[in-house]
C-alpha positions in Angstrom: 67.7 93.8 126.5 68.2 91.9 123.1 64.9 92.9 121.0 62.4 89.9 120.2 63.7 87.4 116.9 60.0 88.5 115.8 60.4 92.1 116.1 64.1 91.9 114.5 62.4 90.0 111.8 59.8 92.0 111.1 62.3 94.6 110.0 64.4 92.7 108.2 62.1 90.5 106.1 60.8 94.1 104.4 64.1 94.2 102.1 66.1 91.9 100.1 69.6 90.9 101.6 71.7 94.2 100.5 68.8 96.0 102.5 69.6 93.8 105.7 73.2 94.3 104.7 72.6 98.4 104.8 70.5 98.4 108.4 73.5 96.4 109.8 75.9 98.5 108.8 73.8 101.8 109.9 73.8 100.1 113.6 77.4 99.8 113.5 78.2 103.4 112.6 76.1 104.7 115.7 78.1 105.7 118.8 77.4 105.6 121.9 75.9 108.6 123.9 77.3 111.1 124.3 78.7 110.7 120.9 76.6 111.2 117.7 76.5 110.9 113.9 74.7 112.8 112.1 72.3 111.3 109.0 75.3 113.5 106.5 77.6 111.5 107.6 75.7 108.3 107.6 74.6 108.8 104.1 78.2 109.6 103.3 79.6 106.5 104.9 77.3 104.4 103.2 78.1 105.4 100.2 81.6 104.4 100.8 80.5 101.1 101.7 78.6 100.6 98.3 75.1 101.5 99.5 73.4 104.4 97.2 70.0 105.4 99.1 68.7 109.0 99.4 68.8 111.0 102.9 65.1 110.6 103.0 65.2 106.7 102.8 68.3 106.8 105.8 65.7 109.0 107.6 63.1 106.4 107.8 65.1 103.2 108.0 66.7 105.4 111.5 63.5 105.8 112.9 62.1 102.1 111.7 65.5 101.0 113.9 65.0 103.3 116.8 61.3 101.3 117.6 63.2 98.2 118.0 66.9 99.0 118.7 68.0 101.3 121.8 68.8 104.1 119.4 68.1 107.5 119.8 68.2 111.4 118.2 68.7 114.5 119.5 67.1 117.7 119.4 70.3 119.1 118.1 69.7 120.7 113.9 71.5 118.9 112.3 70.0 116.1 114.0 72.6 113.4 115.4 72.1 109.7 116.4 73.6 108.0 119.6 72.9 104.6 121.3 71.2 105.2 124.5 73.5 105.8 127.6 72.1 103.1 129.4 70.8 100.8 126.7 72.5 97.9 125.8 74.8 97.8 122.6 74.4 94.3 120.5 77.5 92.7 119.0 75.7 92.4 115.5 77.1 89.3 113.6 78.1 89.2 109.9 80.3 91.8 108.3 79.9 94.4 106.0 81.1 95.2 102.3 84.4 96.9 102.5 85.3 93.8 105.7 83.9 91.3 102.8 86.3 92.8 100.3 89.3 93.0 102.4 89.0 89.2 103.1 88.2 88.1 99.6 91.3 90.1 97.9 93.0 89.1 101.2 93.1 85.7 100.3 94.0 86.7 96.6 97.2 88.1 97.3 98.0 87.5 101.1 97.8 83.8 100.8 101.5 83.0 100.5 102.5 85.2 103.2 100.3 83.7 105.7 100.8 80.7 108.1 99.0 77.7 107.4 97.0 78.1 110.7 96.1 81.2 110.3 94.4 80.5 106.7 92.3 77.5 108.3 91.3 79.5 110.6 89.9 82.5 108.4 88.5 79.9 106.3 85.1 80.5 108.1 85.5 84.4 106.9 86.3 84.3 103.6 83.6 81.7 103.0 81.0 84.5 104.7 82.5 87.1 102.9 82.3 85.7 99.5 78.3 85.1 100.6 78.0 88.5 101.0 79.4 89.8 98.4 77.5 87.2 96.1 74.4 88.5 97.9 74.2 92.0 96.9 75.2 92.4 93.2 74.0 95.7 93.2 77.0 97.4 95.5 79.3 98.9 93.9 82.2 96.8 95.9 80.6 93.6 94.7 82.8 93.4 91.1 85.6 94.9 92.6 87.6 91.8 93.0 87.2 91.6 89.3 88.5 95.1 88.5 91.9 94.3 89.7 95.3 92.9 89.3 98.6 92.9 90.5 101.1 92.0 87.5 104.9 91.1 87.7 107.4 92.7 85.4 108.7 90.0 83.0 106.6 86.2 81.7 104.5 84.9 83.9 106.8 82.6 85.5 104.7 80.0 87.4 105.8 79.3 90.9 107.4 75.9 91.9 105.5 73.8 94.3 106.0 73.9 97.7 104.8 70.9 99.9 102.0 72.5 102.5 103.7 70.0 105.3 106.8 71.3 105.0 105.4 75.0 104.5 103.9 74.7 107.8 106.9 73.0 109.3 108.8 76.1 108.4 106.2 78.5 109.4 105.9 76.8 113.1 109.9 76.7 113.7 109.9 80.6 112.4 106.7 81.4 115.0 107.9 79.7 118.5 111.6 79.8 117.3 113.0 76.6 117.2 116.0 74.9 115.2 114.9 73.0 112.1 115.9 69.5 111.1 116.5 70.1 107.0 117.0 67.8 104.0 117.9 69.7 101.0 118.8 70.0 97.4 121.1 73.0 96.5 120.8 74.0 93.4 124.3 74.0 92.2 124.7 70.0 93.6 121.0 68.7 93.8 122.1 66.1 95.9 120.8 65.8 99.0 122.2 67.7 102.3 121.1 67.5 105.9 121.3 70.8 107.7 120.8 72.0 111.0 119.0 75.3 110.3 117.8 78.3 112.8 115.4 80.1 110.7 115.4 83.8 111.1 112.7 85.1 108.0 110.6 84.3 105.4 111.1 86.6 101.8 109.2 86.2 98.8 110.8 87.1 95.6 109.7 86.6 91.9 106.6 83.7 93.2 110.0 81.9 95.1 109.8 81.6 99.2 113.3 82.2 100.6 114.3 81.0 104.1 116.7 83.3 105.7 118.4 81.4 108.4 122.1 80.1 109.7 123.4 76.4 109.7 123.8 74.8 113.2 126.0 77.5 115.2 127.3 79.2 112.3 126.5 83.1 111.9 127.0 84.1 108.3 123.2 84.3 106.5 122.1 81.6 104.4 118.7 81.5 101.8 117.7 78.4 101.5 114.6 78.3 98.9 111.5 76.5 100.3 110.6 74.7 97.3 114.3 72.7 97.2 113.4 71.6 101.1 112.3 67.7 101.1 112.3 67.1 104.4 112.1 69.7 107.6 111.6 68.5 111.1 110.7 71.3 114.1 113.4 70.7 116.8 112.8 71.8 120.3 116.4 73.4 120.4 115.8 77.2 120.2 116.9 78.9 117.0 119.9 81.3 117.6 119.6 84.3 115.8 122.8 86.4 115.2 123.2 89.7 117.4 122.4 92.9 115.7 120.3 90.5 112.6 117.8 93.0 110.7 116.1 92.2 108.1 115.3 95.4 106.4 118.5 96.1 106.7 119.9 92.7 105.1 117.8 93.5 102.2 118.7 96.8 101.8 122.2 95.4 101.7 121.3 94.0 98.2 121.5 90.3 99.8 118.4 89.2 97.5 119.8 91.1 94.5 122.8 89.3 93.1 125.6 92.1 94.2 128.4 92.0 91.6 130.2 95.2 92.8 129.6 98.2 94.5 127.8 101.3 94.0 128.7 102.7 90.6 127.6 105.9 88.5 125.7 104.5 85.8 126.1 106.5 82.4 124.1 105.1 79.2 122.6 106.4 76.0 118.6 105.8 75.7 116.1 105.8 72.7 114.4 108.6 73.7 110.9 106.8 74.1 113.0 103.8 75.9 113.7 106.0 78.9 110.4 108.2 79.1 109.2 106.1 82.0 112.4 106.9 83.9 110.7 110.8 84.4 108.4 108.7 86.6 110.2 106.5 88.3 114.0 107.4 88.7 116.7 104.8 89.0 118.3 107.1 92.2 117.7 109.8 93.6 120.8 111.9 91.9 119.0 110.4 88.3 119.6 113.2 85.7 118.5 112.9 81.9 120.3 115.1 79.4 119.0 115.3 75.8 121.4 113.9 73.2 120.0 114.9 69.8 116.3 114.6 68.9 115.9 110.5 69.1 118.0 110.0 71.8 118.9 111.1 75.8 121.6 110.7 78.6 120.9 109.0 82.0 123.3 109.2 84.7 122.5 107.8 88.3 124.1 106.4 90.9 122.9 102.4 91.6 124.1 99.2 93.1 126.2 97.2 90.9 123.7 94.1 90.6 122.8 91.4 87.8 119.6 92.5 88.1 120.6 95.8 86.8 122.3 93.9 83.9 119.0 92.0 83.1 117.3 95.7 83.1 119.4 97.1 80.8 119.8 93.9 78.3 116.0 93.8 78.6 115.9 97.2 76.2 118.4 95.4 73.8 119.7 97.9 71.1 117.5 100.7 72.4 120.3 101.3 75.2 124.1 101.3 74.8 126.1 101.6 77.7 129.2 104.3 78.1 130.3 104.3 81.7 131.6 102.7 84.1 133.9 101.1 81.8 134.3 97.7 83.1 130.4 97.8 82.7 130.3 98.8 79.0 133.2 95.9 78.0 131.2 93.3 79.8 128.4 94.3 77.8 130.3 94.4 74.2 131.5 90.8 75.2 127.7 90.2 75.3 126.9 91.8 72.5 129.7 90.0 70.4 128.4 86.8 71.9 124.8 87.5 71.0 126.0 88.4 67.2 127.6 85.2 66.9 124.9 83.1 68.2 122.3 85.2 66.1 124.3 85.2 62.9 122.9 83.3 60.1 124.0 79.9 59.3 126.7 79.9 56.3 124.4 77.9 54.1 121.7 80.1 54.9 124.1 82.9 53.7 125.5 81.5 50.2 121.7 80.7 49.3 120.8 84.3 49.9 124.3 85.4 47.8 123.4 83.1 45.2 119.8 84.2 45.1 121.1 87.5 44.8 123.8 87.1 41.4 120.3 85.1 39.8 118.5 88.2 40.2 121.0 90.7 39.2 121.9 88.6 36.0 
């Protein structure tokens, strides 16, 4: 039987709210008969969930639960703790610290990934779990939110706005796979297109959503970015997806990384405190680093041929110079004669500085 509002009350009106918080979670971590937990291992799991109380204090809030809740110990040393056999087990309501975080940095970092629906519905959720981690500034897990941070290699590029009707629109056709009606503005055109579009996944690169997809009955893969769609209607045709189609495997492929060639063996010439964090975080597998002289080392591996590589590399501007392949290392003394010119001074720039100069020596 379900113990008396009163007598519940009675317990829980003797502490503040992370108190109520810590005799909730203490009923959860019981088993049922035979299974037991000892008070070691209660103590311990508390303390993961943010709760820093003394064996003795667990001690007496177990047996200040056992009077109203069908809990009992054994005879066993150490002693353990089981819900009675033939008692009934109540479905406590609320959630506990390290649930409350999961939803709260959930909806910091999930958000774009998850279907409109499914964000309404949580919405009851987060709201409790930001009330309970309000509640109980005292538990360790209460600031965690505010401890960290996922950051982006490169500026903070904010991410272009994507209408939530036609977000969800998308999202439904992807879930019960059906065709998609689709007005949209390629980049290289911006005019306006109508496709016929069977979306296959959703990718997020760099803050920009990506629909993977083919047009009408078509089979080669098309990425039509979510932010360029102005219109999308869900069809009730059923979305044909190409045999064999992966995913993983699509990526892998370097679809979502601007392939300009294939594989090549990468050979450059690094400042030596340009490439320290390649120690850490290879570019392959095969990466070697050879020292050069006391400033300077090697790198060889073997990598895709992408821009993104090239944007890698330029990023370290003259800290780097490129050797092999030798198609790479041209392209990239084109670039450097093109930055020189647009860098140079202007010429009236330059004959003030000359002429500043002859003052100065005469």
């Amino acid at each position: 039987m379900f113990p008396s509002t009163e007598r519940f009350s009675g317990i829980l009106t003797m502490h503040e709210n992370d108190t109520i918080l810590r005799l909730m979670t203490m009923l959860r971590l019981i088993p049922r008969h035979p299974r037991r937990i000892e008070t070691a291992d209660i103590e311990r799991k508390l303390h993961d969930e943010g709760f820093h109380v003394t064996r003795r204090t667990i001690q007496r809030d177990l047996l200040r639960l056992a009077r109203t809740f069908p809990i009992t110990s054994d005879e066993h040393r150490p002693m353990g703790w089981s819900w009675a056999q033939d008692g009934a087990i109540i479905d406590l309501p609320g959630m506990d610290p390290s649930m409350a975080l999961t939803f709260v940095l959930a909806e910091s970092f999930l958000a774009p990934l998850l279907p409109h629906t499914t964000l309404r519905r949580m919405q009851p959720y987060l709201r409790q779990a930001r009330k309970v981690l309000d509640s109980m500034p005292g538990n360790d897990l209460h600031g965690w939110p505010t401890k960290v941070r996922v950051i982006h290699r490169g500026p903070p590029l904010q991410p272009p706005d994507i209408d939530n009707t036609i977000q969800e629109a998308v999202q439904q056709g992807l879930m019960e796979g059906h065709r998609l009606a689709v007005a949209y503005h390629p980049r290289t055109t911006n005019k306006r297109e109508d496709y016929e579009v069977n979306p296959l996944e959703l990718v997020f690169k760099g803050g920009i959503a990506y629909l993977v997809c083919t047009l009408w009955n078509y089979t080669d893969i098309k990425q039509l970015a979510l932010h360029r769609i102005r219109q999308v209607e869900v069809l009730q045709t059923p979305a044909a997806v190409p045999e064999g189609f992966d995913l993983d495997r699509y990526i892998q492929e370097g679809e979502f990384m601007y392939v300009v060639g294939k594989q090549i063996r990468l050979e450059a010439i690094f400042d030596r405190g340009a490439a320290f964090h390649l120690h850490e975080t290879p570019l392959s597998a095969d990466q070697t680093i050879t020292d050069l002289d006391d400033a300077r080392v090697v790198v060889q591996a073997t990598v895709q041929d992408t821009a993104e590589l090239r944007w890698w590399l330029l990023g370290f501007g003259a800290q780097v110079e490129v050797i092999a392949p030798a198609p790479l290392r041209q392209e990239f003394q084109k670039m450097a004669l093109g930055m020189a010119a647009v860098y140079r001074p202007p010429a009236h720039a330059k004959r003030k500085s000359d002429a500043g100069a002859v003052r100065k020596e005469s």
